[in-house]
TIFINU-383171 format. One record per residue (C-alpha): residue in three letters; x, y, z; residue number from 1. Coordinates in steps of 0.001 Angstrom, whole numbers, plus 500000, padded with zeros to 6 digits. Example, Ala and Ser with C-alpha at 12.3 -4.5 7.8 and 13.67 -1.06 7.14 Angstrom:
! TIFINU-383171
(r 'ALA', (512300, 495500, 507800), 1)
(r 'SER', (513670, 498940, 507140), 2)
***
This chain:
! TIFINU-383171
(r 'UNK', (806281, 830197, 723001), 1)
(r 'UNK', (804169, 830872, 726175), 2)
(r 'UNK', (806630, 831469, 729429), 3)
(r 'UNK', (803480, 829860, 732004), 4)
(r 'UNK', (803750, 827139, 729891), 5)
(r 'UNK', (807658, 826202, 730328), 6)
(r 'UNK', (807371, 826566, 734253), 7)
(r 'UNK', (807218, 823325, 736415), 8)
(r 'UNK', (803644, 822917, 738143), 9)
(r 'UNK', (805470, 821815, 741303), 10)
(r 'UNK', (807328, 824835, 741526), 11)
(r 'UNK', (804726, 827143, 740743), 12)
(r 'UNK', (802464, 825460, 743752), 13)
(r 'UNK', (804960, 825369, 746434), 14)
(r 'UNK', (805866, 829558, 745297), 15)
(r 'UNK', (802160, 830203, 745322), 16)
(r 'UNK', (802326, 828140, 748785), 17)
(r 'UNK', (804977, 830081, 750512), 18)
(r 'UNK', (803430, 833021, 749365), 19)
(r 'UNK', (800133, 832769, 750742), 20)
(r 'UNK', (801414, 831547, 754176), 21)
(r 'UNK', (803524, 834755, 754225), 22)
(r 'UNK', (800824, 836856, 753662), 23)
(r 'UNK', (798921, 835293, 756131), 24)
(r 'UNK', (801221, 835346, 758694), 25)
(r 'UNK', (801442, 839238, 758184), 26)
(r 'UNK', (798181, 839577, 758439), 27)
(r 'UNK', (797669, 837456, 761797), 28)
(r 'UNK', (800686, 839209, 763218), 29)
(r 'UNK', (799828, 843089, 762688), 30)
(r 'UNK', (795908, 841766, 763794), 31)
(r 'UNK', (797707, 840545, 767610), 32)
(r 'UNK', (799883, 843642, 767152), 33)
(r 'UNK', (796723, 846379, 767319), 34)
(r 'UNK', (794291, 844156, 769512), 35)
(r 'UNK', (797522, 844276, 772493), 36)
(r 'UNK', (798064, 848500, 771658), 37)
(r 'UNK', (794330, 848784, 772322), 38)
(r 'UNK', (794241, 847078, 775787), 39)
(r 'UNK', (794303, 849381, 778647), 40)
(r 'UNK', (795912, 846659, 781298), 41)
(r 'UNK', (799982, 846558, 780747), 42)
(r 'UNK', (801657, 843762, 781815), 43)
(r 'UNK', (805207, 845400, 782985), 44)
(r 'UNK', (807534, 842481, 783663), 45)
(r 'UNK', (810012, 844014, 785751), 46)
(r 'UNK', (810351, 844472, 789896), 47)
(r 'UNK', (810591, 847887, 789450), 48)
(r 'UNK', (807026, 850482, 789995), 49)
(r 'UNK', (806912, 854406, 789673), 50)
(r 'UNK', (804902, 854586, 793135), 51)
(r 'UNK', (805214, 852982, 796223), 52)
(r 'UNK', (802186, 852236, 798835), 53)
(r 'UNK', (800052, 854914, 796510), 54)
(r 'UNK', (797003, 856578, 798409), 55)
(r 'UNK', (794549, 858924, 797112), 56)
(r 'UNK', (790881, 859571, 797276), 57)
(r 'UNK', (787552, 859401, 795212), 58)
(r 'UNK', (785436, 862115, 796221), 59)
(r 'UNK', (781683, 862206, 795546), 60)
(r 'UNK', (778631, 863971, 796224), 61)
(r 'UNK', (777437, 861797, 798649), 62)
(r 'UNK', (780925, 859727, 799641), 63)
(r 'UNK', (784401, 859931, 799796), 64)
(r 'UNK', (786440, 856867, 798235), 65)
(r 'UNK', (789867, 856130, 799679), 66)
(r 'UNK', (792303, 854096, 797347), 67)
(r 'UNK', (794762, 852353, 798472), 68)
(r 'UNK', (797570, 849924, 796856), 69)
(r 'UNK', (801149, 848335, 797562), 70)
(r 'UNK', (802551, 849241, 793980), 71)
(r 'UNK', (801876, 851516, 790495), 72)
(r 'UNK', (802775, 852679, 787727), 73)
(r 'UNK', (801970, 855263, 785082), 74)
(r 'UNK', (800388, 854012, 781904), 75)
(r 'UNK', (800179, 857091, 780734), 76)
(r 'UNK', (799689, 861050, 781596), 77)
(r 'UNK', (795802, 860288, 783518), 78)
(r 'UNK', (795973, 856549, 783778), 79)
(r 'UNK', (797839, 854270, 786731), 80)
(r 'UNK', (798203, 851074, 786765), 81)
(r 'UNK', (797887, 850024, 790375), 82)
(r 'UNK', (798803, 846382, 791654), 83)
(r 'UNK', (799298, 844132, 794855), 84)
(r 'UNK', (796117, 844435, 797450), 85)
(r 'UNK', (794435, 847593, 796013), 86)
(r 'UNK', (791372, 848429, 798212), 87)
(r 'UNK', (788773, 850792, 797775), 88)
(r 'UNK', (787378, 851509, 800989), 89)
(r 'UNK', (784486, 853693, 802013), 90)
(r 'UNK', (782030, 854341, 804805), 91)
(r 'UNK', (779483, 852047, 802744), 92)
(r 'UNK', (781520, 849370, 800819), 93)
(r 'UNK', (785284, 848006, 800412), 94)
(r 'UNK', (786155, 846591, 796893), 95)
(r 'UNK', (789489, 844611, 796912), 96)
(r 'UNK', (791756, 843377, 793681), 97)
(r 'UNK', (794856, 842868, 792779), 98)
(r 'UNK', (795173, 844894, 789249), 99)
(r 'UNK', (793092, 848234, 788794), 100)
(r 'UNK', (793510, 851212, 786420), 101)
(r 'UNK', (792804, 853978, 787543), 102)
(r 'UNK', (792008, 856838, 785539), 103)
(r 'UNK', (792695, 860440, 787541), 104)
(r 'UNK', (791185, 862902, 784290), 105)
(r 'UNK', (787919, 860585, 784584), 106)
(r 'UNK', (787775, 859648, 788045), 107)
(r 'UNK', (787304, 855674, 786879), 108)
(r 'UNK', (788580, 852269, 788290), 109)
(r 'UNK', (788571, 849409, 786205), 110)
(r 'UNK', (789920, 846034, 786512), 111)
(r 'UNK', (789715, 842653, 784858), 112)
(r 'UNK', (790763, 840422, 788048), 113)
(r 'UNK', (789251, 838464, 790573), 114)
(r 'UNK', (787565, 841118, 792844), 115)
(r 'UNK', (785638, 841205, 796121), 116)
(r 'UNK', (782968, 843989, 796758), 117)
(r 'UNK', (781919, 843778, 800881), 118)
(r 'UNK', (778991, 846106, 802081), 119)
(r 'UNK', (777021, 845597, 805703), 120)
(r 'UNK', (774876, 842640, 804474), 121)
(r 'UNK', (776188, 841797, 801472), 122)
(r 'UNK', (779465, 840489, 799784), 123)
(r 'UNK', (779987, 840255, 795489), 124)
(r 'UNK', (782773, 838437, 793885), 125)
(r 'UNK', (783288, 838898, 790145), 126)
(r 'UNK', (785719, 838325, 787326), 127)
(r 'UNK', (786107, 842315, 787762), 128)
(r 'UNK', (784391, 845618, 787899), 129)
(r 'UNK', (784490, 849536, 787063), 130)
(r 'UNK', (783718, 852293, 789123), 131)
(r 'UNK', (782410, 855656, 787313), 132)
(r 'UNK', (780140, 858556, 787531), 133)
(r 'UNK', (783105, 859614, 790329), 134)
(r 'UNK', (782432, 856509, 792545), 135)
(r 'UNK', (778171, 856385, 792276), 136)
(r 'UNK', (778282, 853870, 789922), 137)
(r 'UNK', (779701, 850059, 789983), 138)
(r 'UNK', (779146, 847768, 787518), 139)
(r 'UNK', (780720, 843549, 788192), 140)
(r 'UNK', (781771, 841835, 784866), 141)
(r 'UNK', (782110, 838658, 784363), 142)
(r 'UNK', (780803, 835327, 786405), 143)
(r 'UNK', (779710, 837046, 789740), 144)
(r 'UNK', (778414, 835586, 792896), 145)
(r 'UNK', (776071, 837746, 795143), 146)
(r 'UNK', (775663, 836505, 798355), 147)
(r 'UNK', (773153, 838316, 801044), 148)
(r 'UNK', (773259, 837380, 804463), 149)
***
């Protein structure tokens, strides 16, 4: 006698049921699990920061960057995670935010929060921006609004 045939069809679909949504659920969870390793911006919950009031500077051929921030962290051996009223202030520009990594191997800025870029005649607000090419190059992401006066 065939065993398949003896089992209960119920059974078999609420097995085959169970087992499917577990898979799935594996799948979906490792997916979130890699896509949150592969982000560069940490969210650390607690008070505490590795740096306090950090200041350093960007320097260029043609300008010199000073960074400034109330808190930071270290992501990792080149990369800091700097939060509260960072500013990047130069003779030609000042770009606030609150979140910025800063990358000190590569000379890069990066964030993904509400920023403000102010020059002599002209002020940009994005959804963030990245500063490379040791400070000659800025590029706004996101929905930005250039306004020339």
């Amino acid at each position: 006698m065939n065993y398949l045939l003896s089992l209960n069809k119920k059974t078999v679909l609420i097995l085959s049921f169970f087992f499917i949504t577990f898979v799935f659920l594996g799948f979906f969870f490792k997916y979130f699990q890699t896509t949150l390793k592969n982000n560069d911006f940490l969210e650390i919950s607690s008070s505490e920061f590795d740096i306090i009031k950090p200041k350093f500077s960007i320097n260029s051929e043609s300008q010199k960057i000073a960074v400034t921030a109330n808190e930071g962290n270290f992501i990792s051996e080149n990369k800091i995670l700097l939060k509260k009223d960072v500013i990047f202030r130069s003779k030609k520009f000042k770009i606030m935010s609150d979140d910025v990594v800063f990358d000190k191997k590569y000379l890069t800025a990066s964030s993904s929060q509400k920023s403000k870029f102010i020059a002599k005649k002209t002020s940009i607000v994005s959804n963030g921006f990245e500063i490379f090419d040791n400070g000659n190059k800025i590029n706004f992401n996101g929905k930005t609004i250039l306004i020339i006066k």
